[in-house]
C-alpha positions, 0 to 999 in steps of 0.5 A: 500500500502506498505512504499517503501524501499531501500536496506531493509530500509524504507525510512520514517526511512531514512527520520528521520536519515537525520533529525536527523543525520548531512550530511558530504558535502565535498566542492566539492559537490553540495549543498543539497536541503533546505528540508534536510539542517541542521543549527546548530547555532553559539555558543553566547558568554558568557555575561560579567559580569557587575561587572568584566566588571566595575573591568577592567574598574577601573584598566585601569583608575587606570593604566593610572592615575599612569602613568600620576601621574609618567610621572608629578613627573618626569617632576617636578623632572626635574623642580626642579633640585634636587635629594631625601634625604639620609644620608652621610652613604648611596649612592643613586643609580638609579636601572636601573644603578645597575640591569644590565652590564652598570658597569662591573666587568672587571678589569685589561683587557684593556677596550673595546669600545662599540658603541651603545651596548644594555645592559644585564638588569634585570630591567624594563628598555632597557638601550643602551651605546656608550663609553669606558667600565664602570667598578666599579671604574667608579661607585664608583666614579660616587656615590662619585660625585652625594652624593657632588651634591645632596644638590643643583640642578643638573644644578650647579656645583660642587667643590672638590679636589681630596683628599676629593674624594679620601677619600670618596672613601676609597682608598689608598692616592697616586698619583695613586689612583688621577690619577685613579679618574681623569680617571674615571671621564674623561671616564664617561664624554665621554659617551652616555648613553640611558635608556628607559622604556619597555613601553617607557613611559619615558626616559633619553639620555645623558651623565653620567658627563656633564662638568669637568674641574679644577680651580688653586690651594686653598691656601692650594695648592689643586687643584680644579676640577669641575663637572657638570651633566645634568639636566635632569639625575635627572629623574632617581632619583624618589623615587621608582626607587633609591637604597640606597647603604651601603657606608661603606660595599662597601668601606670594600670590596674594589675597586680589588674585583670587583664581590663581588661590582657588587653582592653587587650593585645589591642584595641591590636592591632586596627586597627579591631576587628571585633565578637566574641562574649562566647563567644569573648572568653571563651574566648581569654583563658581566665577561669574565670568563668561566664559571667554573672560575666565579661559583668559583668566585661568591662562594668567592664573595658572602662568602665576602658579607656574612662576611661584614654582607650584606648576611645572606646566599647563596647557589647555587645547580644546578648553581641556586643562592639563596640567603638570605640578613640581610640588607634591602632597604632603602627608600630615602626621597623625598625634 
């Protein structure tokens, strides 16, 4: 007896196609009896490796003993009271202050207030401030007062006249330049200041100056003032987060050329800096120049840090800024 056929094809060789061809089944149709359904199996994940798998494992307990050694070292600074070790010929600066818009390079516009601004930064750090605008006089001078301050605990106040600050800060000796610290200091005063890690792993919220006042005059007939900072503001001083700022090539600078000290500031933080975009040098250091007026500007700023021996060289093409530093971080010493 002959196989039987449709349209020519036999149907033993259909009956093979089918069990090697997969139907299309669209959902609307109905299912198809289960001699002609085809099961193709789930793709089975690769196995782990077990020594990929013990790797993992060891950076994450490694990730959460750092975490918990840094969060320890914190709270013990706190405890403590005290700021690390440096020299008198340096300035100890927390990199988050440095490495973002918190002082600008504002300089005879009138300050404006911010109220809970988010600052601009480049570190690992959300930095929110409430307050009158911080400039680099304020940070020079709040430099000044943390260097008097770091031979005893942070809870203690200090005392000084405003000759000796005047001095360390290089500044004419006028009555001026006396008003401008008092200034300065009242202004960091009234300040509210938040610093949280990326990973909220730890924080700082508090003032910049915690009092400030003044005594009657000495027998020299100087007037003392006093200031006293919170305790806790020394968290932001650990051993891996502080910069050592070259005091007397930011004293040369001078406190007009209030570009070069920001770029002076924040290249002394970097190691070896990566290249930025103008954009973003712009915008961290928050100037109010267009930016035609500031790529001008940054070109003689960065040539005075190249003729203070601070650079070796800069270049910028395509408004991308490299560039190359002579003078290295230094590391603060712990007590």
């Amino acid at each position: 007896m002959p196989t039987p056929s449709i349209n020519n094809l036999y149907l033993e060789g259909l009956e093979v196609i089918a069990t090697k061809k997969r139907p299309v089944v669209r959902k609307s149709d109905p299912k198809p009896p289960a001699a002609y359904e085809i099961l193709v199996p789930e793709p089975t994940p690769k196995p782990t490796s077990p020594r990929l798998s013990r790797a993992t494992e060891f950076l994450r307990e490694k990730t959460n003993e750092a975490r918990q050694r840094t969060q320890s070292q914190i709270e013990q600074r706190v405890l403590q009271g005290v700021l690390p070790l440096w020299d008198d010929d340096n300035r100890g600066v927390p990199n988050p202050l440095v490495r973002s818009g918190l002082f600008t390079v504002g300089n005879s516009e009138k300050r404006e207030y911010v109220p809970d601004m988010l600052i601009a930064s480049l570190s690992n750090y959300e930095i929110r401030y409430t307050g009158a605008e911080l400039r680099q006089d304020d940070l020079s001078v709040w430099l000044s007062l943390v260097n008097l301050a770091r031979a005893k605990p942070m809870s203690e106040a200090i005392y000084f006249t405003g000759y000796q600050i005047v001095k360390d800060l290089g500044w004419r000796m006028h009555s001026e330049s006396y008003k401008r610290v008092q200034d300065c200091i009242e202004r960091l005063k009234v300040t509210g200041l938040k610093i949280t890690t990326r990973d909220h792993e730890s924080a700082y919220s508090g003032s910049l100056i915690r009092d400030y006042g003044w005594t009657e005059r000495d027998e020299k007939g100087n007037t003392k003032w006093m200031v006293r900072f919170e305790p806790r503001i020394s968290s932001l001083f650990m051993e891996d987060t502080v910069t050592l700022l070259e005091w007397d090539i930011r004293k040369k600078i001078g406190p007009r050329s209030t570009l070069a000290l920001w770029l002076l500031s924040f290249y002394s933080t970097h190691r070896a800096p990566e290249p930025n975009s103008l954009a973003k040098i712009h915008e961290l250091c928050r100037s109010k120049d267009t930016l035609s007026s500031f790529r001008r500007n940054v070109r003689n700023a960065l040539a005075k840090l190249v003729e203070r021996e601070f650079l070796k060289a800069f270049n910028m093409d395509n408004d991308m800024l490299k560039v190359e530093k002579r003078v290295k971080p230094k590391l603060v010493r712990s007590r």
